[in-house]
Residue, then its C-alpha position, 0 to 999 in steps of 0.5 A: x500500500x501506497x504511502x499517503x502522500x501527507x507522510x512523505x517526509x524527505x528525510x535527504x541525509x544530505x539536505x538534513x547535515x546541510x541544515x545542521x551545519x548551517x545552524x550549528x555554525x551560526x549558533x557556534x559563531x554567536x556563541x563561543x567563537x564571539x566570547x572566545x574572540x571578542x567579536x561584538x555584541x551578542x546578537x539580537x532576539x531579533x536576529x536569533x528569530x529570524x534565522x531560526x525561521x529561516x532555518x525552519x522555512x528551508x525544513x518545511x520546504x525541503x524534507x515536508x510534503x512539498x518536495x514529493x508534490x513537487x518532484x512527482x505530481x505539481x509543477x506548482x508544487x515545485x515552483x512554490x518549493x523554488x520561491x521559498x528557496x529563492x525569495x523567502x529564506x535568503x531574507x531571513x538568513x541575511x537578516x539574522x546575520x549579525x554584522x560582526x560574523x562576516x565583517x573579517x571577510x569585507x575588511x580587506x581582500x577580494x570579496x570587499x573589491x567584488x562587491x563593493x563595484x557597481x558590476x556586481x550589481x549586473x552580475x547579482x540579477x544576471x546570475x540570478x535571472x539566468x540560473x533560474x530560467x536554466x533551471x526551467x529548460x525541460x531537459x534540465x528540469x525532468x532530470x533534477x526532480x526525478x534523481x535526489x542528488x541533482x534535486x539536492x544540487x538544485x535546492x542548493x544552488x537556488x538558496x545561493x542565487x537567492x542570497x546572491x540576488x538579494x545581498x544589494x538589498x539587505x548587506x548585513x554587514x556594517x564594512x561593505x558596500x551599501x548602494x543608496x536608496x535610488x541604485x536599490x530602487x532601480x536594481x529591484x526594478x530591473x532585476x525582476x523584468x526578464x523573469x516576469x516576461x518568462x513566466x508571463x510567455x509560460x502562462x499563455x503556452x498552450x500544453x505543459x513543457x514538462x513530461x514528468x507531470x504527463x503521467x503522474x495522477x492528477x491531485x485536487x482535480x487539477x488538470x496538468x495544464x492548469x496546475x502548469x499556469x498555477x505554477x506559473x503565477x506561484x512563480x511570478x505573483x508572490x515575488x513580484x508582492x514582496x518586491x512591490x512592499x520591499x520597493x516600498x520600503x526603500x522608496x520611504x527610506x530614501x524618502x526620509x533621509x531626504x527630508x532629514x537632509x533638507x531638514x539639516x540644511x535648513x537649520x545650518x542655513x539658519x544658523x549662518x543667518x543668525x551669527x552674520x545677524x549677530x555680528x554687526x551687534x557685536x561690532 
């Protein structure tokens, strides 16, 4: 008898070292390694918060139910697997890293140089849009859902683009480049265009691109073409939301710094005044 599909926990050696190591280090490096070495501060619940979640997110997106929706019934499945992995765990890992864990690897050499420099602005959504959209050719994307260790590989490299594509936005630590608001703006802006475009053209394609799907059973009464356009827009809308609220974020930043700005300015501008108002008094 068939296991429900409710109970198929992906329990990937592999996936489940990655995820201790992952966590063992941050805890071990704002831990002992920050006593020991005298790093900073100790960090934040907040900060403790949110790498846990995000530590939790990648669990629920790796080793639950979703991983064998995804490799062998959804494409929707697997697409809400691949914006987990892509949009929402980097965020959450790099919000929960605090500044002084990787501040000795900005100081000085090669990482500070590469990513200090407006190129690795082009590199971060190139690398991003064309690993993604690699991933989406039929002849790549059978394979790494039918075979773990390619699937392994997949997941992996998702989670490094995510966090590739989203360090200009959100750099957590305090010695590197950090782009001003308007730059931040127009990265966002551009960096999603050539993904839309795609999944707005595999909407409107007429027959799924995907034989791995042609044949399995067909769940919650979804036909194979309709959960192909479900996934095409759980692969589009949720990024493009949050995209829209961190655009928002940033905008009203910029917008303040602005102001505070001009705020400054006034109050030297008044300063000036009074002392030359004050000067023939004094003479």
């Amino acid at each position: 008898m068939d296991t429900p599909l409710w109970l198929q926990w992906h329990f990937d050696p592999g996936v489940l070292l990655f995820l201790a190591a992952l966590c063992g280090g941050y805890f071990w490096g704002i831990g002992p390694l920050r006593r020991r070495a005298q790093l900073g501060e100790p960090a934040t619940r907040r900060q403790i918060l949110l790498f846990s979640s995000a530590i939790a997110l990648l669990l629920l997106t790796l080793i639950s139910p979703l991983d064998a929706l995804g490799n062998s019934y959804l494409f929707s499945a697997h697409m809400t697997q691949v914006v987990l992995l892509t949009t929402f765990c980097p965020p959450l890992l790099l919000l929960g890293l605090p500044d002084w864990l990787l501040s000795p690897l900005f100081q000085a050499g090669p990482l500070r140089r590469i990513m200090g420099g407006v190129p690795f602005l082009f590199f971060a959504t190139l690398v991003f849009n064309a690993v993604f959209l690699l991933w989406l050719i039929p002849g790549l994307y059978d394979p790494a859902v039918q075979y773990a260790p390619l699937h392994d590989l997949q997941n992996l490299i998702f989670l490094l683009i995510g966090i590739i594509n989203w360090w200009p936005l959100i750099t957590p630590v305090r010695n590197a480049r950090h782009w001003a608001h308007p730059i931040q703006l127009l990265y966002l802006f551009l960096d999603g265009i050539p993904l839309g475009l795609v999944c707005v053209t595999l909407f409107f394609v007429d027959h799924p691109l995907y034989p791995v799907y042609n044949s399995a059973p067909r769940l919650f009464g979804i036909s194979t073409l309709a959960d192909f356009q479900l996934g095409s827009i759980i692969l589009y809308v949720p990024g493009l939301f949050l995209d829209i609220v961190v655009l928002s974020i940033i905008f009203f930043k910029w917008l303040a710094r602005q102001e505070e700005e001009a705020q400054r300015r006034e109050e030297a501008e008044d300063a000036e005044r009074a002392r030359h108002e004050q000067a023939p008094k004094l003479a």
